[in-house]
C-alpha positions as CSV (number, residue, x, y, z in Angstrom):
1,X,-50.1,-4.8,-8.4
2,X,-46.5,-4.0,-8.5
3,X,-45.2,-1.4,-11.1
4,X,-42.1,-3.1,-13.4
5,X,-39.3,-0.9,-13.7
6,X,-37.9,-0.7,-17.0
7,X,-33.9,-1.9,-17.1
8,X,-31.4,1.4,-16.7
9,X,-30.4,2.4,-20.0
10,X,-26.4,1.5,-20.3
11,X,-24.2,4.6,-21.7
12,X,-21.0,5.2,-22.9
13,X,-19.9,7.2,-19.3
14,X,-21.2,3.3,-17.6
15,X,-18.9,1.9,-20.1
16,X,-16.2,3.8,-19.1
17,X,-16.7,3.5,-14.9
18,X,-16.2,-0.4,-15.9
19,X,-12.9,0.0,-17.0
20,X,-12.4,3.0,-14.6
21,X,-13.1,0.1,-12.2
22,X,-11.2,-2.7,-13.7
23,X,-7.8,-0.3,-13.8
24,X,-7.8,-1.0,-17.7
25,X,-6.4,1.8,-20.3
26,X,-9.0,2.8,-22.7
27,X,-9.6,5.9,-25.4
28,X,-12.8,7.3,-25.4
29,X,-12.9,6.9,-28.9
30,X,-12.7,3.0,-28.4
31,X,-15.6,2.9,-26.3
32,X,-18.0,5.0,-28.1
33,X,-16.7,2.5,-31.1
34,X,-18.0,-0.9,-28.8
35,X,-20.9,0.8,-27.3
36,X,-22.2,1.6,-31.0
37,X,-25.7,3.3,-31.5
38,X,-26.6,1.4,-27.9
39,X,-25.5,0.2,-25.4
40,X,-27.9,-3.0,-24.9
41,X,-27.5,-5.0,-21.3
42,X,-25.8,-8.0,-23.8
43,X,-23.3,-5.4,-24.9
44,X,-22.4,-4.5,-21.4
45,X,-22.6,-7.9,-20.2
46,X,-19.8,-9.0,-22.7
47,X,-17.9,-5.2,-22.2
48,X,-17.5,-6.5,-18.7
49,X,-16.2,-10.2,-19.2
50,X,-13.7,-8.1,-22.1
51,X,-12.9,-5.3,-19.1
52,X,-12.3,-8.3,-16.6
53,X,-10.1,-10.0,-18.9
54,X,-8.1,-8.1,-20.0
55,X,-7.5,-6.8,-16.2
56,X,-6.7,-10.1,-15.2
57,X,-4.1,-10.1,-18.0
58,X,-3.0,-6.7,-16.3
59,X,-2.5,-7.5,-12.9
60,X,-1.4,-11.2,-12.7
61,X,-1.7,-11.4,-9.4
62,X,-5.2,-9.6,-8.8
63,X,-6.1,-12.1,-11.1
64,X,-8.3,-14.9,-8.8
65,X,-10.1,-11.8,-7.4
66,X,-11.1,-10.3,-10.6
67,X,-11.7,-13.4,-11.9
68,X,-14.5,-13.3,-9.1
69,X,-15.8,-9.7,-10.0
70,X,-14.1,-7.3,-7.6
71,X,-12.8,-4.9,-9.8
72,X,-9.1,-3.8,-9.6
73,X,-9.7,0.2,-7.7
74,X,-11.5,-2.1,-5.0
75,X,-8.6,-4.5,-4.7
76,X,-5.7,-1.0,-5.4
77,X,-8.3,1.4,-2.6
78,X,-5.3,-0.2,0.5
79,X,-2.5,1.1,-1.6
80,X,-4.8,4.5,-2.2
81,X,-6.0,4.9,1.1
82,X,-1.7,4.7,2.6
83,X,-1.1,7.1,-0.1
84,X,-3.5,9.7,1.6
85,X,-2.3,9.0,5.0
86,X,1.4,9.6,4.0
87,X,1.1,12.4,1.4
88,X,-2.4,14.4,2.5
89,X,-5.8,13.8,1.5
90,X,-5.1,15.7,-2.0
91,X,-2.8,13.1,-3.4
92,X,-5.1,10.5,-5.6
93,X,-2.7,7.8,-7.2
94,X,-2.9,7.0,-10.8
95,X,-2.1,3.4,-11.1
96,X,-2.9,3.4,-15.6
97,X,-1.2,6.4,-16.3
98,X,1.5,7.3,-14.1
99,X,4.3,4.5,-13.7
100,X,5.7,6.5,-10.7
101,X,2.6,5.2,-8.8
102,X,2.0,1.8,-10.9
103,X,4.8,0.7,-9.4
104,X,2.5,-0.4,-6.2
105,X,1.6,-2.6,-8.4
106,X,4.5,-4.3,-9.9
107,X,7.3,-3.2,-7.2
108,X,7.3,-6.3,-4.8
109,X,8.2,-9.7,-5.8
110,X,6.1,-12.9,-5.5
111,X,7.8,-15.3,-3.2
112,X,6.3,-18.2,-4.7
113,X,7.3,-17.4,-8.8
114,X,10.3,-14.5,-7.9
115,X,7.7,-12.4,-10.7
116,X,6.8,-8.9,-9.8
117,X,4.3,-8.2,-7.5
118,X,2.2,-5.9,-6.3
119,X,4.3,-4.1,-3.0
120,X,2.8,-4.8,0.0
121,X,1.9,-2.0,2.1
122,X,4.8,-1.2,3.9
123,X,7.0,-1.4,1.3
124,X,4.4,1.1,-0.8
125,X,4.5,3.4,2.4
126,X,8.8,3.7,2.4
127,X,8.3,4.0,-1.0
128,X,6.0,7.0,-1.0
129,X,9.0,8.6,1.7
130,X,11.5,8.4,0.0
131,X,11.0,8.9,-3.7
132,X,11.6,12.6,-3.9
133,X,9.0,13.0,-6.1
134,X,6.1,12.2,-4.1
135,X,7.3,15.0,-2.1
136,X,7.1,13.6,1.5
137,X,9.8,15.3,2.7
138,X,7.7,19.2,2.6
139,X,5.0,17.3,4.6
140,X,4.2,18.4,8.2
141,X,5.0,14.2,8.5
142,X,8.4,15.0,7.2
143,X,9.5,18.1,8.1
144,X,8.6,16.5,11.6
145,X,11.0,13.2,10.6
146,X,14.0,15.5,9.6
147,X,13.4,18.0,13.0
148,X,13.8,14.3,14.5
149,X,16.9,13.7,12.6
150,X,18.6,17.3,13.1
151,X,17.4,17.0,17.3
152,X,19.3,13.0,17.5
153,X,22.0,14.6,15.6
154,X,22.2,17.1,17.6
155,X,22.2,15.4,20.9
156,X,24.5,13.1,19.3
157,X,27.2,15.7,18.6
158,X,27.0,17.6,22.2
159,X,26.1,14.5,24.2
160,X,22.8,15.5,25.3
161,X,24.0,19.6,26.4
C-alpha cells in the first residue's frame, strides 16, 4: 500500500519566491499580513492569481505569458543572462528596484501600439555599453573595444606606419 504524503506546508518565504517570481514589489510586512496565522494551499492559490495579476498589470506586454503562468524572472532570465555576458558574471539586474536596469523593460517601443516596450536584446546589450554607469567601459570587453578604437585611430592618423 502506498504511503500519502501530507501537502508541503506554505510559508511566508514561499509567499515571497511568488512574487520574487512574478517581478512584483512587496514589503515583508504585507505578506506576513496576507499569509496570516497560515498559509493554507487556498491562501496561496489566490496569493498567486493576486501575484499574477498584478504582474500582468506591471509588464503589459508579458502579459499573455503570465496570464499562462510563467512567471516574469523566467520571461526577464534573456535580458539577465546578456547582462552577465556584457558586464561579468557578478552583475545580477534588479528589474523592481533599480530603474537603471528596469528600463529593459520599458526602453523599446511596441510597433504595433508606439507604447513602451520591453528592449529587445540588442538594444539591452548597447544599452548596457554605453551607460556609464553599468561600467562597461573598465571591462576586459571594453578596455579591449577602446585598444580597438586608439589602434584604428592610430592607423588612421599615420596611414598604417
Amino acid at each position: 500500500m502506498a504511503e500519502e504524503t501530507a501537502p508541503k506546508t506554505l510559508t511566508v518565504d514561499d509567499l515571497q519566491k511568488m512574487a520574487h517570481d512574478y517581478q512584483v514589489p512587496m514589503s515583508e510586512q504585507t505578506i506576513k499580513q496576507i499569509a496570516g496565522d497560515a498559509v493554507t494551499p487556498e491562501k496561496a492559490k489566490a496569493f498567486e492569481s493576486y501575484v499574477q495579476t498584478a504582474a500582468q498589470g506591471l509588464y503589459p506586454t508579458l502579459a499573455p505569458q503570465i496570464k499562462a503562468g510563467i512567471p516574469t524572472a523566467y520571461l526577464l532570465d534573456p535580458y539577465r543572462q546578456v547582462g552577465k555576458q556584457v558586464l561579468g558574471e557578478e552583475f545580477e539586474p534588479d528589474f523592481v528596484g533599480n530603474t537603471l536596469h528596469a528600463r529593459a523593460l520599458s526602453g523599446g517601443s511596441d510597433p504595433a501600439t508606439g507604447r513602451p516596450a520591453p528592449m529587445g536584446l540588442d538594444q539591452w546589450t548597447k544599452f548596457l555599453k554605453t551607460e556609464p554607469s553599468f561600467g562597461w567601459s573598465k571591462t576586459p570587453d571594453g578596455q579591449q573595444a577602446y585598444q580597438n578604437v586608439l589602434a584604428n585611430l592610430h592607423q588612421a592618423l599615420t596611414g598604417g606606419k
